[in-house]
C-alpha positions as CSV (number, residue, x, y, z in Angstrom):
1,X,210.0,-29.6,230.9
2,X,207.1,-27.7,231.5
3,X,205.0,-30.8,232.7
4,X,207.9,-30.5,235.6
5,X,206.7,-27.9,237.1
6,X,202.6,-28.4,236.9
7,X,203.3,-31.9,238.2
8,X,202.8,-31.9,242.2
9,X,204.5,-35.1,243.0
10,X,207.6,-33.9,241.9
11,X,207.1,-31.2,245.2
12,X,208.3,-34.1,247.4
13,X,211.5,-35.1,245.5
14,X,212.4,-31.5,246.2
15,X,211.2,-31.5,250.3
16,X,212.5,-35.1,250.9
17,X,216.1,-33.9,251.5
18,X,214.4,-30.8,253.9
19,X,212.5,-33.1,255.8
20,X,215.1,-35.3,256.3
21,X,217.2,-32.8,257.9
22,X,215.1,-32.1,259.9
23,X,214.2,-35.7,261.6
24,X,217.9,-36.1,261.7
25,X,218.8,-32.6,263.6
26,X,215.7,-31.9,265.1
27,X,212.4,-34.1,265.4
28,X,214.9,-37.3,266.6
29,X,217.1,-35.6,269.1
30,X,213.7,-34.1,270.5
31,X,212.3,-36.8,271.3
32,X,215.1,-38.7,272.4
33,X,215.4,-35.9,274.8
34,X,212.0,-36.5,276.1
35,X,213.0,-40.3,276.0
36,X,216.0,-39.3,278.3
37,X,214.1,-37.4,280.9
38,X,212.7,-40.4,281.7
39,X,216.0,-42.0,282.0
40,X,219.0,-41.9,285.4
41,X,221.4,-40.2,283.0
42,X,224.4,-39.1,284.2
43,X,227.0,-38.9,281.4
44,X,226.4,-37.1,278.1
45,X,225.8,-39.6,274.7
46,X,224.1,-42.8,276.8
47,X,220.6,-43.6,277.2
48,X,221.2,-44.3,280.9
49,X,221.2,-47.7,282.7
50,X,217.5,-47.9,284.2
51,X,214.4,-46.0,284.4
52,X,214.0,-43.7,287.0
53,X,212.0,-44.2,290.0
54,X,209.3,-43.7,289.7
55,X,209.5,-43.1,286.0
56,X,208.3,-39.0,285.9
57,X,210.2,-38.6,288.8
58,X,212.2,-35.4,287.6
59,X,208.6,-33.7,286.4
60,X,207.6,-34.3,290.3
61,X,211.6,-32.5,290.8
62,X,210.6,-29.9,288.3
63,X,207.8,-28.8,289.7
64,X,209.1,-28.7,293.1
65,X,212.5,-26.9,293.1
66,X,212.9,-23.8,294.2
67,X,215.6,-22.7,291.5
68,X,213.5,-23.7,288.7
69,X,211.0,-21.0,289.9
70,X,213.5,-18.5,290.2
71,X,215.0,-19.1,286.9
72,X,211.2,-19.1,285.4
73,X,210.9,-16.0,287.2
74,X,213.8,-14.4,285.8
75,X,212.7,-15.6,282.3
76,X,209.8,-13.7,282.4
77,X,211.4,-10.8,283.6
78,X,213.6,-11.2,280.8
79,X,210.6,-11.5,278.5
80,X,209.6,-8.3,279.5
81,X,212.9,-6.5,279.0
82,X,212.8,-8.0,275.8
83,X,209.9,-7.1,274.9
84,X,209.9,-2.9,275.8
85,X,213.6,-2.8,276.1
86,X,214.6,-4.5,272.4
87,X,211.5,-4.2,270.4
88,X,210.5,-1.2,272.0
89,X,213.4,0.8,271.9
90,X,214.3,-0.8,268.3
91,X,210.9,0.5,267.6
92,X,211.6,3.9,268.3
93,X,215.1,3.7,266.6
94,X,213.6,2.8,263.4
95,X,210.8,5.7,263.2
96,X,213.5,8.5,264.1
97,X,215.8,7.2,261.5
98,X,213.4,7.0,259.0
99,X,212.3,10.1,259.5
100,X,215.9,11.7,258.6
101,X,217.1,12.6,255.3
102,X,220.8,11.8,255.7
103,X,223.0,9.7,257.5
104,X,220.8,6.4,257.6
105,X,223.0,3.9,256.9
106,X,225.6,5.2,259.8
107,X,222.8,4.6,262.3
108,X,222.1,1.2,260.5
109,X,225.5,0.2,261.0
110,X,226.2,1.6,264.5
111,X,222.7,0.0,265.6
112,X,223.3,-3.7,264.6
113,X,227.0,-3.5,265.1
114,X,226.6,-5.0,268.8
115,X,224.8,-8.0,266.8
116,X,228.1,-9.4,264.8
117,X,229.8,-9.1,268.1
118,X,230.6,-12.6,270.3
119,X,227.9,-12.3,273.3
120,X,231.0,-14.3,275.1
121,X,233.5,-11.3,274.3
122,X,230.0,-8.9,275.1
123,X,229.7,-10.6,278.6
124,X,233.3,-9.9,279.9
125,X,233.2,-6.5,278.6
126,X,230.2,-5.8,280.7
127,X,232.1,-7.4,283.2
128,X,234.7,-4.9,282.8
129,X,232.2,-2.3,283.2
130,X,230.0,-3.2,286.4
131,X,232.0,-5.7,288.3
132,X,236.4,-6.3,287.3
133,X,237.9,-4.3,290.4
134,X,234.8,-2.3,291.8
135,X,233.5,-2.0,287.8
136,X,234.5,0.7,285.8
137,X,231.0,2.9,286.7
138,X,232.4,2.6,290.0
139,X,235.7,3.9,289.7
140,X,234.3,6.9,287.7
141,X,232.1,7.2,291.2
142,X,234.9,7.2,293.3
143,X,237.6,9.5,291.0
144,X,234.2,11.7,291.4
145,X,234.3,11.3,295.1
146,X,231.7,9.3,296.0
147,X,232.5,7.0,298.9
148,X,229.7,4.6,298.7
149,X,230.0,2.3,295.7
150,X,226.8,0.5,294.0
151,X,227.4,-3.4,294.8
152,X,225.8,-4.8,291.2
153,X,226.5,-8.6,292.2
154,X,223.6,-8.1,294.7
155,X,220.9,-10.1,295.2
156,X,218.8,-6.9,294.3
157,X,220.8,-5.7,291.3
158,X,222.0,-8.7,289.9
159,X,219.6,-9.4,287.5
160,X,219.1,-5.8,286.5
161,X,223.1,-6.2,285.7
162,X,222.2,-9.1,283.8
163,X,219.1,-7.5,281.3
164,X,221.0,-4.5,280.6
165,X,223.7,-6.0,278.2
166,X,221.3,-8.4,276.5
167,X,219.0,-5.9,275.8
168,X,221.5,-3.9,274.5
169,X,222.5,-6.4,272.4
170,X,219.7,-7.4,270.2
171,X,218.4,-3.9,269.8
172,X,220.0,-3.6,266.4
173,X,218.6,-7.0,265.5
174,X,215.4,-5.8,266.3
175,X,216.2,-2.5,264.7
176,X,217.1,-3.8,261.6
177,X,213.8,-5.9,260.8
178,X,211.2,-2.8,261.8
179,X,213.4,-0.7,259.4
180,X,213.3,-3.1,256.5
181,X,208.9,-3.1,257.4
182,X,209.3,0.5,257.1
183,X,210.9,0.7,253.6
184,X,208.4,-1.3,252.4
185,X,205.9,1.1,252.9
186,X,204.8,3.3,250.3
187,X,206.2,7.0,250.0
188,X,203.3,7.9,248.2
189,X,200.7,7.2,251.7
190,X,203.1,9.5,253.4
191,X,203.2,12.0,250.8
192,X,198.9,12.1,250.6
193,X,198.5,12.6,254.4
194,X,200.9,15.3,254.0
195,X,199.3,17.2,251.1
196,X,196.1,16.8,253.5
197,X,198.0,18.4,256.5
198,X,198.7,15.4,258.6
199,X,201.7,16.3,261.5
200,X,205.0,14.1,261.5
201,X,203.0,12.2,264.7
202,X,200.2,11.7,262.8
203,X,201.7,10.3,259.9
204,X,203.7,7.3,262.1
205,X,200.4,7.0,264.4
206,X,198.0,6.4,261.6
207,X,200.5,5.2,258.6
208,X,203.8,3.5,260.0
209,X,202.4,1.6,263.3
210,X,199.0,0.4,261.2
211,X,201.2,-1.2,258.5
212,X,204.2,-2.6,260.8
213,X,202.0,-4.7,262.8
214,X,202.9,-7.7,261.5
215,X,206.0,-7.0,261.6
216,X,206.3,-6.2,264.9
217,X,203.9,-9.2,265.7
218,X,207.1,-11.2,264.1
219,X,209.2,-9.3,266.4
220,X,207.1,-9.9,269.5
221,X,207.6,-13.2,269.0
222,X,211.0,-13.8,268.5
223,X,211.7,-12.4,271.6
224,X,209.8,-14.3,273.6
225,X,210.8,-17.0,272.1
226,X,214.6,-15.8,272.6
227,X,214.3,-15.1,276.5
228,X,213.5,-18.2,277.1
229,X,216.8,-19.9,275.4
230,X,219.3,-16.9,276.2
231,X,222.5,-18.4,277.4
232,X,225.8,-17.3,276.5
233,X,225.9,-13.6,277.7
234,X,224.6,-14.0,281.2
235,X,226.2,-17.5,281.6
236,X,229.4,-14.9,281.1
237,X,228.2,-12.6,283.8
238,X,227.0,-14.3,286.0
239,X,228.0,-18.3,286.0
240,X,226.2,-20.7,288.0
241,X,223.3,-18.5,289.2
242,X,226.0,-16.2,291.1
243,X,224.7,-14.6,293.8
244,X,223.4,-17.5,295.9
245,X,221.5,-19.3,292.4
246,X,219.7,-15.9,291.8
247,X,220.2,-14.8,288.3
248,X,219.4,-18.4,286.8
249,X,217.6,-18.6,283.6
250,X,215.7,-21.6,282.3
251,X,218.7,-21.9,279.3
252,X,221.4,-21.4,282.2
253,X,219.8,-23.2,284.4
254,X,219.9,-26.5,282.0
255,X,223.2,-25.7,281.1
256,X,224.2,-25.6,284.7
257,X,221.9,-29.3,285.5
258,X,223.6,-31.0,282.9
259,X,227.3,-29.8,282.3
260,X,227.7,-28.5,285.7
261,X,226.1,-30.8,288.3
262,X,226.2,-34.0,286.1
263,X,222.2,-34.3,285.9
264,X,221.8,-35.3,282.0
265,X,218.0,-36.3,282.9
266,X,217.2,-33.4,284.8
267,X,218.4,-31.4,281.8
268,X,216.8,-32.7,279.7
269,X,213.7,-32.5,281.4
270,X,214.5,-28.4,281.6
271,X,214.6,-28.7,277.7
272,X,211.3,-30.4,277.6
273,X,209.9,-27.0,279.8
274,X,211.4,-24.8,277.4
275,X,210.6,-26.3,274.5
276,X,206.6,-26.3,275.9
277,X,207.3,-22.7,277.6
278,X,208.2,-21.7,273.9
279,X,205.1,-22.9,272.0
280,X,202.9,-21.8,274.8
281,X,203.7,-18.8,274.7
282,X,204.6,-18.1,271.0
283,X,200.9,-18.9,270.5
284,X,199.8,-16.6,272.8
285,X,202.0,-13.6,271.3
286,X,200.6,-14.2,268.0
287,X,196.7,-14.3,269.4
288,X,197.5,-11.0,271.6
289,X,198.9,-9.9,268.6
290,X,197.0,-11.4,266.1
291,X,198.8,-10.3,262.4
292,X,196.4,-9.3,260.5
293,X,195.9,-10.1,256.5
294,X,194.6,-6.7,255.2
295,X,198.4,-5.5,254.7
């Protein structure tokens, strides 16, 4: 039995059913997406009747609507909320409750809770909030006596409205990870640097941040990564680019292309962006944050 195990070619018997997953659900679909943006397809499940004319017709489309630059737009907005709003504020979250003796697993649970919750049932809640009947912030306003309510289906606030509750919703995901990095440090670094006088600060600046990096490298980049595909919450909020096609996403926006406005080729050639948007810029997440190999 033990020949098993120092034999390598029995490694493949073991991947085979993996990989074949994988071309099934992910590698064939992809490209007959790529296949289909090619294609005038306007029915969901058919490979279209005829080439389009000319064939890269919806790339020359892609690069020329005006929507698809808002929505990449609001992406990167998004990217950034993600990024100081989720991982920042999870990053914080995870230092202060690691710092306390008592009570950690309360805050653990509280954090993530938003997490196991349906971003569908999320998204009407925050409807509830800031737009149902004037929004609930706004009735507080006026049993306050404020006369002038804050409109947060405008143009300008809209997709403020929008980060807010997305944000707010992966920041126990978030949370979660940087406190598991955190465990895995040693108690016996922190326990040195404070025998040798090091403050609180300088015990997270010079010990915790130094040995989460690539942790929060990983972090970094499944956030960008998940800004570009976010759907279901601000689909909720604010469906079909409501106000005026101004909160579109590039995940909405496909949505919208191919289940909305009948487009199946167009979407699919959004997918094609995304997918490139999400390599692009996954690999330049890990280079600005390079992980390193000394931890």
């Amino acid at each position: 039995m033990s020949n098993i195990y120092k034999s390598k070619k029995y490694i493949f018997l073991f991947l085979a059913p993996a990989f074949l997953f994988l071309i099934i659900y992910l590698y064939y679909p992809f490209f007959v997406n790529i296949y289909g943006s090619f294609r005038s397809i306007k029915n969901l499940g058919t490979y279209g009747t005829k080439w389009n004319s000319p064939w890269y017709e919806n790339y020359v489309k892609l690069a020329t609507d005006p929507v698809v630059w808002t929505s990449l737009k609001n992406t990167f907005l998004m990217i950034i909320a993600t990024i100081v709003g989720q991982v920042g504020i999870a990053l914080i979250l995870a230092i202060l409750v690691d710092n306390i003796g008592r009570g950690t697993q309360f805050f653990r649970t509280v954090y993530f809770f938003p997490i196991v919750i349906s971003a569908t049932a999320l998204g009407l809640l925050f409807n509830l909030i800031f737009l149902y009947d004037k929004g609930m912030l706004n009735q507080f306003l006026e049993a306050l006596g404020r006369l002038k309510l804050i409109d947060y289906k405008s143009e300008k606030l809209a997709i403020v409205t929008m980060m807010i509750p997305v944000v707010w919703q992966y920041v126990g995901f978030y949370f979660v990870i940087l406190q598991t990095g955190l465990n895995n440090i040693s108690q016996e670094l922190y326990e040195s640097a404070e025998i040798d006088g090091a403050t609180r600060f300088q015990r997270v600046w010079y010990i915790s941040l130094p040995l989460l990096r690539n942790v929060i490298c990983t972090c970094l980049t499944l956030g960008v990564t998940g800004a570009l595909k976010v759907f279901d919450l601000p689909w909720t909020m604010f469906p079909k680019g409501m106000p005026l096609k101004k909160t579109f996403l590039t995940g909405t926006y496909m949505y919208y292309q191919t289940m909305e406005a009948k487009n199946v080729d167009y979407g699919a050639t959004l997918a094609v962006l995304i997918v490139v948007l999400g390599v692009v810029l996954s690999r330049i997440t890990r280079r600005a944050f390079k992980e390193s190999e000394d931890f």
